[in-house]
Backbone as a ProteinNet text record, in pm:
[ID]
protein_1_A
[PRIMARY]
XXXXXXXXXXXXXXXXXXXXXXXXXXXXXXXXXXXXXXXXXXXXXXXXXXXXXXXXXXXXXXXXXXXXXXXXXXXXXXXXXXXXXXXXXXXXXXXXXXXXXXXXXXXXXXXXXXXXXXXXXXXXXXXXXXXXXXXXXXXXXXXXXXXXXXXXXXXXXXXXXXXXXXXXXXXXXXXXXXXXXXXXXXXXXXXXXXXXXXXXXXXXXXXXXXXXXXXXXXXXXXXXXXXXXXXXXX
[TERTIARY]
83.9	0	87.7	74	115.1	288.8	297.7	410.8	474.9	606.1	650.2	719.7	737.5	770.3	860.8	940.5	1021.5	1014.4	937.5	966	1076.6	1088.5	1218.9	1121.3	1085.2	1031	857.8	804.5	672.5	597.2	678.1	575.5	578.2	637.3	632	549.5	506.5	509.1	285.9	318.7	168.2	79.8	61.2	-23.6	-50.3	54.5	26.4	-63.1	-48.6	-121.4	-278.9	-246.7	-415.1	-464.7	-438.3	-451.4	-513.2	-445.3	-466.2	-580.9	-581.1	-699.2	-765.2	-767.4	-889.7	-962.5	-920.9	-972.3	-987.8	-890	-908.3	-834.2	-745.1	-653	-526.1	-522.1	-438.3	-404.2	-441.7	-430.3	-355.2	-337.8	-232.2	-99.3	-80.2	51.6	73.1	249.7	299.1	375	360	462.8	522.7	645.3	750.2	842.3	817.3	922.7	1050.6	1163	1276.4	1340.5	1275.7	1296.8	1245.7	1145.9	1079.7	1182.7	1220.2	1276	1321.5	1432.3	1548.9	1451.4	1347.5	1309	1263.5	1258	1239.5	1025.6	951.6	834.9	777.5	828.1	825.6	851.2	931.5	975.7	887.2	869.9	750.8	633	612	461.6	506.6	557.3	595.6	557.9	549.8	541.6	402.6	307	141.4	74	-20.4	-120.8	-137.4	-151.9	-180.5	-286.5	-447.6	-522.1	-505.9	-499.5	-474.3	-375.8	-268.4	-121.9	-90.5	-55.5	-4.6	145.9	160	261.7	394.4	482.9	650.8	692.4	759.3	854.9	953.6	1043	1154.9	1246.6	1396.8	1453.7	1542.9	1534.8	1614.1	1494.5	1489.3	1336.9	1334.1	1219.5	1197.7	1251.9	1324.8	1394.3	1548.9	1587.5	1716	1713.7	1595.5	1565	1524.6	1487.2	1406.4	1535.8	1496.5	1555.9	1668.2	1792.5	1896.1	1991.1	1926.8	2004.7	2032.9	2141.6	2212.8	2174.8	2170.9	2131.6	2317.4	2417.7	2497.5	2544.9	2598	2642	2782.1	2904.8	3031.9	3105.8	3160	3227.3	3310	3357.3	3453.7	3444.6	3589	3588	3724.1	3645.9	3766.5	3808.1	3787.8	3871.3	3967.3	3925.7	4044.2	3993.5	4055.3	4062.3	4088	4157.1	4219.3	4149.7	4019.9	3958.5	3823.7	3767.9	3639.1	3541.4	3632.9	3573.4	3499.9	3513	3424.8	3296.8	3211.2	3111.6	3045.7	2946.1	2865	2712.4	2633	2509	2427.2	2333.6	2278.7	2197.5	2144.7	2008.2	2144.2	2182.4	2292	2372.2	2430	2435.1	2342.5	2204.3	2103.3	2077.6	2073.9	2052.5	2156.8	2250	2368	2376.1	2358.7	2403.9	2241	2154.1	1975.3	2037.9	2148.4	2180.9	2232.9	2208.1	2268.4	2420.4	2464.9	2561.7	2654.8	2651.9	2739.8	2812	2778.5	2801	3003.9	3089.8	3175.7	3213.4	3217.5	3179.1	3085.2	2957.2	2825.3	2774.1	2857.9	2886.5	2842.9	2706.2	2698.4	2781.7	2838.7	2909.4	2882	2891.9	2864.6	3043.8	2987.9	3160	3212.4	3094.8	3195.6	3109.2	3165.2	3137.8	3052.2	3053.8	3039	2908.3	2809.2	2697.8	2653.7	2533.1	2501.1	2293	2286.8	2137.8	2123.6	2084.1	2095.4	1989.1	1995.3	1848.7	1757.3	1684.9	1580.9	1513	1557.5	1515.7	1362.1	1370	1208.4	1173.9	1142.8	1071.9	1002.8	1113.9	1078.8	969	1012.3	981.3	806.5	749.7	630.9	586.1	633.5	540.4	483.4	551.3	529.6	624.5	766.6	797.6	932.8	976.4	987.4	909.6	955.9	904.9	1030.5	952.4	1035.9	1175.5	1116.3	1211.5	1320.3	1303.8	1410.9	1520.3	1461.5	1525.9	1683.8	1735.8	1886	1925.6	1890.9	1976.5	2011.8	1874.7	1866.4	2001.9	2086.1	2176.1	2167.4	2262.3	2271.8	2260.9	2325.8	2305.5	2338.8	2228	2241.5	2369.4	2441.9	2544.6	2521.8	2556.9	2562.9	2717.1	2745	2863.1	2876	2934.5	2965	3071.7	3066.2	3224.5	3364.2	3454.1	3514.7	3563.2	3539.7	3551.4	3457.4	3347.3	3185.5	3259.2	3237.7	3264.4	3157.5	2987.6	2905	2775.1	2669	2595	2470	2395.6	2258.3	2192.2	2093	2002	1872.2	1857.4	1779.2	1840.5	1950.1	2038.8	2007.5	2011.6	2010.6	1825	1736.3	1602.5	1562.7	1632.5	1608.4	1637.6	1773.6	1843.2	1732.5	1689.6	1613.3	1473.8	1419.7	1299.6	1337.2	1421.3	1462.7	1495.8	1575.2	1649.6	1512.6	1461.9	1344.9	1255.3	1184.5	1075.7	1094.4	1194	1210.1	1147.1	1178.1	1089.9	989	894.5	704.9	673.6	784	674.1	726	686.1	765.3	777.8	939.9	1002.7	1053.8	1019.4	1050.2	1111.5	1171.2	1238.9	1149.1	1075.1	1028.9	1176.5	1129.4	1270.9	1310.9	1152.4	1231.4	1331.7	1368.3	1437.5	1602	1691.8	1823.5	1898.9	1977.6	2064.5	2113.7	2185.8	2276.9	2110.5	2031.1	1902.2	1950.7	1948.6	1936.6	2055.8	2179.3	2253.3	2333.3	2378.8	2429.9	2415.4	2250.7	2189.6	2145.4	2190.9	2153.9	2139.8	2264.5	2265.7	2170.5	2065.2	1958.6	1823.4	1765.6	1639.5	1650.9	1475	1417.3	1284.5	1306.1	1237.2	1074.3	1007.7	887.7	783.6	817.3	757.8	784.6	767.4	787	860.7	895.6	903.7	1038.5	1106.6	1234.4	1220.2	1215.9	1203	1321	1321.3	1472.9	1417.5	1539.4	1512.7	1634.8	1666.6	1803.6	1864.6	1830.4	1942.8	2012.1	2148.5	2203.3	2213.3	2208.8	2241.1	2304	2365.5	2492.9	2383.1	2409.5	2375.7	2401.1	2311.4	2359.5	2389.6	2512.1	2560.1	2520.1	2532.4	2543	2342.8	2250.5	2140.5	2059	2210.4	2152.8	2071	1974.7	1867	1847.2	1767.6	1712.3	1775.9	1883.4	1972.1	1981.8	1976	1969.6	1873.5	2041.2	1963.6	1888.3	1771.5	1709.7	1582.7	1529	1385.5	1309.8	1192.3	1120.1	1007.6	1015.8	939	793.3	790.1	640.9	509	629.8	506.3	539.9	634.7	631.6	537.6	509.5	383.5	251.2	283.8	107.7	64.3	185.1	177.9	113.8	234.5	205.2	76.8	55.6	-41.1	-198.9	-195.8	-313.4	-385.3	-252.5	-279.8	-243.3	-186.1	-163.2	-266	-342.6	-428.4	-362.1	-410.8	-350.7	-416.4
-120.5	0	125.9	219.3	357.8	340.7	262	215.6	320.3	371.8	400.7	336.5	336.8	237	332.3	301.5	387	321.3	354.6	321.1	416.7	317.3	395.4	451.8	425.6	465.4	463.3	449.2	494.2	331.9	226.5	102.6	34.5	61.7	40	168.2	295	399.4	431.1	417.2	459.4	368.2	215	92.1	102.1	162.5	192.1	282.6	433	536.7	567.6	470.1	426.1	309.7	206.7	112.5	228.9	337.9	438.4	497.1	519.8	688	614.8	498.7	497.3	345.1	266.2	118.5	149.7	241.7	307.4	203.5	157	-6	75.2	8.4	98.4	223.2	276.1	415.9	508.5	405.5	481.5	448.7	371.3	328.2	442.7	568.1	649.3	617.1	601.1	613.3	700.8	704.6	818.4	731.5	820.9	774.7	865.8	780.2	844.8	895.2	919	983.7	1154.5	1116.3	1282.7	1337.9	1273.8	1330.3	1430.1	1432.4	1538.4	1682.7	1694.6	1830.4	1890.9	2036.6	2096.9	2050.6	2075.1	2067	1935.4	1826	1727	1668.7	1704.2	1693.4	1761.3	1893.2	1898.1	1881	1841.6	1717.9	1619.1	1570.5	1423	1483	1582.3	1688	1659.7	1644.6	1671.4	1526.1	1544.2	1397.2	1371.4	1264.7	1214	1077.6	1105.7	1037.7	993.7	863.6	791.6	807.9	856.2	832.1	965.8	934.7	1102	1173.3	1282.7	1364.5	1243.8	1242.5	1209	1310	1288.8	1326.1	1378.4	1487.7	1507.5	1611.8	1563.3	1660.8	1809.1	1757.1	1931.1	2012.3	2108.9	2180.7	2235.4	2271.9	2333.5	2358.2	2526.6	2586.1	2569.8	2465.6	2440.9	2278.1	2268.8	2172.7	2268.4	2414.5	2472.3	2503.2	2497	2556.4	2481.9	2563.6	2489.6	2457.6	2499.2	2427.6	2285.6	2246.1	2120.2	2034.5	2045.5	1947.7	1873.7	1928.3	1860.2	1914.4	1793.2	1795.6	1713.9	1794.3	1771.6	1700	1614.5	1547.5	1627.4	1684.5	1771.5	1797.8	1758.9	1795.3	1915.9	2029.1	2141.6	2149.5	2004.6	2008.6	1908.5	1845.5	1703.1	1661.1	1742.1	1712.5	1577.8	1536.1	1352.9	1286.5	1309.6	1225.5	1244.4	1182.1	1146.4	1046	886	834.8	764.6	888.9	819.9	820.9	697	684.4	847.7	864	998.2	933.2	1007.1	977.1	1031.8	1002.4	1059.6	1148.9	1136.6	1263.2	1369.6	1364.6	1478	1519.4	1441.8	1508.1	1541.1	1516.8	1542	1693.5	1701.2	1878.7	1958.9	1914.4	1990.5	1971	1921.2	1900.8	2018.5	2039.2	2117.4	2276.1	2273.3	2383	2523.1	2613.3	2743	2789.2	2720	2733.2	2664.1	2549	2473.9	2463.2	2578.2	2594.8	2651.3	2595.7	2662.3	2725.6	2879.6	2941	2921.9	2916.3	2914.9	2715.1	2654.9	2527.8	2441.8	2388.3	2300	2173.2	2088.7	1995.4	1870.5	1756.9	1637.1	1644	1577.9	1585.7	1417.3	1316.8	1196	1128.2	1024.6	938.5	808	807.6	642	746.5	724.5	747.2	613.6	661.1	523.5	592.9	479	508.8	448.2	522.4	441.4	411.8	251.9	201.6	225.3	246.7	235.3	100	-62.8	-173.5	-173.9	-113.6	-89.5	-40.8	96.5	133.5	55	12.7	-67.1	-187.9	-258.6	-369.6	-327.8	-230.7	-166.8	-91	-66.6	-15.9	-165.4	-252.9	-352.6	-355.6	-292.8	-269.4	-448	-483.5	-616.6	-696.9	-805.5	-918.7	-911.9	-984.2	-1043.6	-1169.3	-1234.9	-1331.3	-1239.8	-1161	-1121.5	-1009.3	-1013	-914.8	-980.4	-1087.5	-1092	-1078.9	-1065.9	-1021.5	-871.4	-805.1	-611.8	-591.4	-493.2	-411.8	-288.6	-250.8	-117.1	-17.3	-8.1	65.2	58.8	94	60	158.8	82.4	154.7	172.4	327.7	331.9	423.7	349	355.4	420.1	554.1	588.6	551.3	491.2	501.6	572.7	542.6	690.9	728.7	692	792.4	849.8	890.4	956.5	1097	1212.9	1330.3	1376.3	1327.5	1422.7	1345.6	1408.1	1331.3	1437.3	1374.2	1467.8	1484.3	1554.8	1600.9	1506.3	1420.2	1292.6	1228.2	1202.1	1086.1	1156.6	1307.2	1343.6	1322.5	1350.8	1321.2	1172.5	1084.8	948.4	947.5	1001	946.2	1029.5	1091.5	1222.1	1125.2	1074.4	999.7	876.8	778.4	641.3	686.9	794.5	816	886.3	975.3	1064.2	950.9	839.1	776	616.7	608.9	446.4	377.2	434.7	417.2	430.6	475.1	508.5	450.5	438.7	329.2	219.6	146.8	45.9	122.3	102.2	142.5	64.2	51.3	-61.9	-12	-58.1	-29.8	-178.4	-82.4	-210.5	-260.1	-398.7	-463.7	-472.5	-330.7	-239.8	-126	-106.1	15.8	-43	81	36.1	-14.1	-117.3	-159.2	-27.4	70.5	200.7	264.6	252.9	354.1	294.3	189.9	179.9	208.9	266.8	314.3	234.2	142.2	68.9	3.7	6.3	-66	-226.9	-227.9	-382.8	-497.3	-497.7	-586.5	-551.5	-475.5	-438.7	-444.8	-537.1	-546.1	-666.7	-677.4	-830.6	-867.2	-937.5	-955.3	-1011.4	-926.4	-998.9	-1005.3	-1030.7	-999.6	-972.1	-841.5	-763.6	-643.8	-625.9	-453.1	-565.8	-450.6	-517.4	-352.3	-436.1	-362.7	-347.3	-223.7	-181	-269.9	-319.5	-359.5	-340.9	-334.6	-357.2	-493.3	-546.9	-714.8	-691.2	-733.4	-746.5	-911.4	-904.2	-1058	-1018.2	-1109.9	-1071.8	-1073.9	-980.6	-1037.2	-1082.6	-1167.9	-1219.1	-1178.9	-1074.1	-996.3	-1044.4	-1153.1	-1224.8	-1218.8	-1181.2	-1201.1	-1025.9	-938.8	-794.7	-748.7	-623.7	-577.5	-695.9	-811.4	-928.3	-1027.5	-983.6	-1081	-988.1	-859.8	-817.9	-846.4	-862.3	-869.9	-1023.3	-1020.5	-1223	-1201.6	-1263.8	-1312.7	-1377.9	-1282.5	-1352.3	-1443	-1576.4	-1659	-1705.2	-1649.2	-1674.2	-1580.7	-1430.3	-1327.4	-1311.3	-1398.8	-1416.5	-1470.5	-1623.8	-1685.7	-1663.7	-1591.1	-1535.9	-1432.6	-1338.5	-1231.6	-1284.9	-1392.1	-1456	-1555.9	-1611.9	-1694.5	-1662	-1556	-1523.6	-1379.5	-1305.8	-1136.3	-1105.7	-1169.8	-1159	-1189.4	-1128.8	-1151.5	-1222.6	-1400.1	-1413.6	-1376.5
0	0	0	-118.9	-77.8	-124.2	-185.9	-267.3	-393.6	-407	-527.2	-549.7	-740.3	-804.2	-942.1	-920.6	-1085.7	-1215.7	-1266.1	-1421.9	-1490.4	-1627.3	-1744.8	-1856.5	-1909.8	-2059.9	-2098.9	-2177.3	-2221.7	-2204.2	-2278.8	-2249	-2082.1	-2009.2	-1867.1	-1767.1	-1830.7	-1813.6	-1817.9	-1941.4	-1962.4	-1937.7	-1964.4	-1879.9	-1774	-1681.3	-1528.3	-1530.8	-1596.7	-1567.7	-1620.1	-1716.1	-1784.1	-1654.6	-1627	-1493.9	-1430.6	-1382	-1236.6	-1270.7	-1402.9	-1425	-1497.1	-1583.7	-1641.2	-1563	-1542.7	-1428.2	-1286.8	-1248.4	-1108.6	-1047.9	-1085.7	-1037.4	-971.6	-811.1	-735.9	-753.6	-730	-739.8	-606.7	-476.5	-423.2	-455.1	-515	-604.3	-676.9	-685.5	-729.8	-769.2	-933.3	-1023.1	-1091.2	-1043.1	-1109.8	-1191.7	-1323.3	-1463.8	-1450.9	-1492.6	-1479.2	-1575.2	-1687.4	-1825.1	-1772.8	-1682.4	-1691.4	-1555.6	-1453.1	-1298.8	-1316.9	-1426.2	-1468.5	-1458.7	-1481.1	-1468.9	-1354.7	-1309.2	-1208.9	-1204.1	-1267.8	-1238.7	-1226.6	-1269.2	-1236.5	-1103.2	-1047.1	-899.6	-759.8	-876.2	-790.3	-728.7	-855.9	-865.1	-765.4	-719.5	-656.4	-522.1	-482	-320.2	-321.3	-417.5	-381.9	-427.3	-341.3	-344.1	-518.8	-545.4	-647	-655.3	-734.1	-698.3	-493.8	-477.5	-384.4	-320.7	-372.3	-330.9	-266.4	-135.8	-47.3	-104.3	-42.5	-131.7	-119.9	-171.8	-144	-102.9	58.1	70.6	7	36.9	2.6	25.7	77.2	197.3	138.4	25.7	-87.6	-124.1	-95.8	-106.9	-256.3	-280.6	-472.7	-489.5	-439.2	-489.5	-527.3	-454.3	-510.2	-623.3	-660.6	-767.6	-891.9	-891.3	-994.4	-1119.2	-1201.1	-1347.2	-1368.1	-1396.2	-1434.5	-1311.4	-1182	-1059.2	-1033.3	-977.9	-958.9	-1062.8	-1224.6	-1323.6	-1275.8	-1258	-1223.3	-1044.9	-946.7	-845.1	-849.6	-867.6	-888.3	-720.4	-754.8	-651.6	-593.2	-471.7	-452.4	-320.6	-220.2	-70.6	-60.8	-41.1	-5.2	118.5	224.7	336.2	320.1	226.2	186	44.6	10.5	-210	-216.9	-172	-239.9	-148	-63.8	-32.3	-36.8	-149.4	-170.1	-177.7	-64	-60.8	51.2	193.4	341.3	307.1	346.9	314.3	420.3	384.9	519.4	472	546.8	611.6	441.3	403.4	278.2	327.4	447.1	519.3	534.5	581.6	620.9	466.8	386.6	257.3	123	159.6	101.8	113.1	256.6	300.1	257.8	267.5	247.3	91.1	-39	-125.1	-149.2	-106.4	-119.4	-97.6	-28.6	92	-44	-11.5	-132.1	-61.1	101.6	82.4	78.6	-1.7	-17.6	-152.8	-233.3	-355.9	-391.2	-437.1	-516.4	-650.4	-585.8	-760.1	-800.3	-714.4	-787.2	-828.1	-804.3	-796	-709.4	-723.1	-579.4	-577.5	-462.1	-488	-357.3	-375.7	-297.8	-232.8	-152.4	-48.1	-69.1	-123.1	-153.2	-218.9	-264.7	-376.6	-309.7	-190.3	-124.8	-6.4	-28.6	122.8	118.8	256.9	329.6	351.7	349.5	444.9	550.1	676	820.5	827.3	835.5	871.8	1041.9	1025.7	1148.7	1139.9	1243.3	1191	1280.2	1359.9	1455.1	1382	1327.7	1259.3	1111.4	1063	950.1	955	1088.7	1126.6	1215	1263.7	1328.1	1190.1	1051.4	961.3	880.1	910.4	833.4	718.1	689.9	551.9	544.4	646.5	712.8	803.5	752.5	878.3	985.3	1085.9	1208.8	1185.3	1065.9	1004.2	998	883.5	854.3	931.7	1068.1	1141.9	1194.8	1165.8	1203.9	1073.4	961.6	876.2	773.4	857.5	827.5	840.2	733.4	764.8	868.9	875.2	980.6	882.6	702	603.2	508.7	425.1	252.3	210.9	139.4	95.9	-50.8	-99.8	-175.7	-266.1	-361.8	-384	-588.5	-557.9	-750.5	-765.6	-898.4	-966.7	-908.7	-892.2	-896.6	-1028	-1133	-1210.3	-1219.6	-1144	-1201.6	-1137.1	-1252.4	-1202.4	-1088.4	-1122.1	-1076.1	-1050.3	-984.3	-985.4	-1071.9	-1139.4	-1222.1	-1164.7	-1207.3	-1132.6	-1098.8	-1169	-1193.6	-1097.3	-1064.7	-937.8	-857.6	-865.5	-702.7	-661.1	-768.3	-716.1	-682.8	-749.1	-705.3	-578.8	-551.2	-424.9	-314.5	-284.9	-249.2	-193.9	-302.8	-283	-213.1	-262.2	-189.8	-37.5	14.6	162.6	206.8	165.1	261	237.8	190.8	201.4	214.2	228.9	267.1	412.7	503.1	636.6	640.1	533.6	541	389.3	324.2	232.4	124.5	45.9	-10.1	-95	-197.8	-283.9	-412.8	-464.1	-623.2	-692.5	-820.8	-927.6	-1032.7	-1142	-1244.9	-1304.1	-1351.8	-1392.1	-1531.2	-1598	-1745.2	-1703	-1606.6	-1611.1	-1603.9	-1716.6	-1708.1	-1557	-1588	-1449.4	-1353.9	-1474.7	-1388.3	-1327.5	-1351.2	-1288.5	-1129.5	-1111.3	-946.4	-873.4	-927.7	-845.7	-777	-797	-715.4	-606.5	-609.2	-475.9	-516.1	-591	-657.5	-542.9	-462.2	-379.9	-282.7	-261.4	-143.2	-260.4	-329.7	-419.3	-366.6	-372.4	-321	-499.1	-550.2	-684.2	-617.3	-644.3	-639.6	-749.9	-861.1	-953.9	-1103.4	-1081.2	-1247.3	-1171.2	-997.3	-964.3	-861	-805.4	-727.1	-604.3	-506.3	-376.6	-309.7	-252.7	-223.1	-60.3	-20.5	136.8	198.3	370.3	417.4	455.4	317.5	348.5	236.1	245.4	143.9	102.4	-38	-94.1	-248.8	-260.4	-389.3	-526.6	-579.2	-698.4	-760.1	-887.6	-1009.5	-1123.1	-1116.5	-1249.5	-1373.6	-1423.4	-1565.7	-1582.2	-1484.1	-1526.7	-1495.8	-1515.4	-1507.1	-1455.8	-1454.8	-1354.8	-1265.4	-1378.2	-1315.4	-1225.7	-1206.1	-1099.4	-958.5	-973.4	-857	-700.4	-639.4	-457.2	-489.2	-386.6	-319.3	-435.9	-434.7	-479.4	-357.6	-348.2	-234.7	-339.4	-290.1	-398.1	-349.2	-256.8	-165.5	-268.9	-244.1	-348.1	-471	-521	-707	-739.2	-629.2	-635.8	-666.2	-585.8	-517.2	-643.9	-721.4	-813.4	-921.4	-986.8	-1087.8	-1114	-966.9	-1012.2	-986.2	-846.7	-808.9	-870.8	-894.8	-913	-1100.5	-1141.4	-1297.4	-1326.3	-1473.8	-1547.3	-1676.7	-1727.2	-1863	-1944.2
[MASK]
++++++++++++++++++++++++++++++++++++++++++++++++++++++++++++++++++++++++++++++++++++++++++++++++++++++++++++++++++++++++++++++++++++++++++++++++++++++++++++++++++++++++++++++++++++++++++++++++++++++++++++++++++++++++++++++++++++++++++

């Protein structure tokens, strides 16, 4: 319930939104396409109710999402240049990367290449977003890790990242398994497959590189089941 889900492109894209508005089929389900994120009014839309679905969260406020602000966020620590790779907290560099003064030369910039998301396993575990099973194997935090050769992050990465860290504790989070591999950021090893959508969770399990998107993170096979056999229409 009350689930977002990222799609990539138009045939994963518009079925849903005809489903929503014209069948009235889940409709607190919020789908955000990641072809459109990159823009300032788009993002904003994601702040206000939609049909069923309550606003999204999100911890960089409009104005430093509007126009041609942070379309790029350049890697860069001016207290230690040759080190850009301690992991830090993503709530704490979310604000600060939102912040107007963190800018060089007009330049906003991320302080490292490697953040984390700190899990809350009570919380997770009292919204229902885990079971009790799986509570000895929750991480303490999703790591997330760029290239180091990635100069920067877009403005599209920074709204993903924005939505996954401000709304992971209040609601389930998917990635459909049309969207490119690089869309998820390197969280591969934290997706649980249930389906056709891959849920970000805090367990890690290796993925299966050689079977791309679709190898990422566990497969819970209880609700592939139940998807495929009870909830699919042939």
């Amino acid at each position: 319930k009350d689930a977002i889900i990222f799609t990539y492109g138009d045939n994963d894209t518009y079925p849903l939104w005809y489903a929503q508005e014209v069948e009235n089929i889940r409709r607190d389900v919020r789908v955000v396409n990641l072809s459109l994120i990159f823009v300032d009014w788009y993002i904003e839309k994601l702040r206000r109710k939609v049909n069923d679905s309550p606003p999204i969260k999100l911890t960089i406020p409009s104005e430093s999402y509007r126009g041609n602000k942070r379309h790029q966020v350049f890697f860069a620590n001016p207290a230690n240049p040759q080190n850009l790779t301690t992991p830090l907290n993503i709530n704490t560099e979310l604000a600060f990367m939102g912040s107007s003064a963190n800018t060089i030369r007009g330049q906003s910039y991320a302080r490292s290449q490697n953040l984390y998301i700190p899990i809350d396993k009570s919380k997770m575990l009292s919204k229902g977003l885990m079971t009790p099973k799986d509570t000895a194997r929750m991480v303490d935090n999703i790591l997330l890790k760029f290239p180091t050769n990635k100069q920067y992050i877009s403005k599209d990465e920074l709204a993903v990242l924005d939505v996954v860290a401000s709304n992971l504790h209040d609601r389930p989070i998917y990635f459909a398994v049309t969207c490119k591999n690089e869309k998820l950021l390197g969280i591969n090893d934290y997706m649980q497959m249930e389906g056709l959508g891959l849920r970000v969770i805090p367990v890690k399990t290796p993925s299966l590189r050689s079977l791309s998107i679709y190898g990422s993170g566990r497969v819970a096979p209880d609700k592939v089941y139940d998807n495929i056999m009870n909830k699919w229409r042939w």
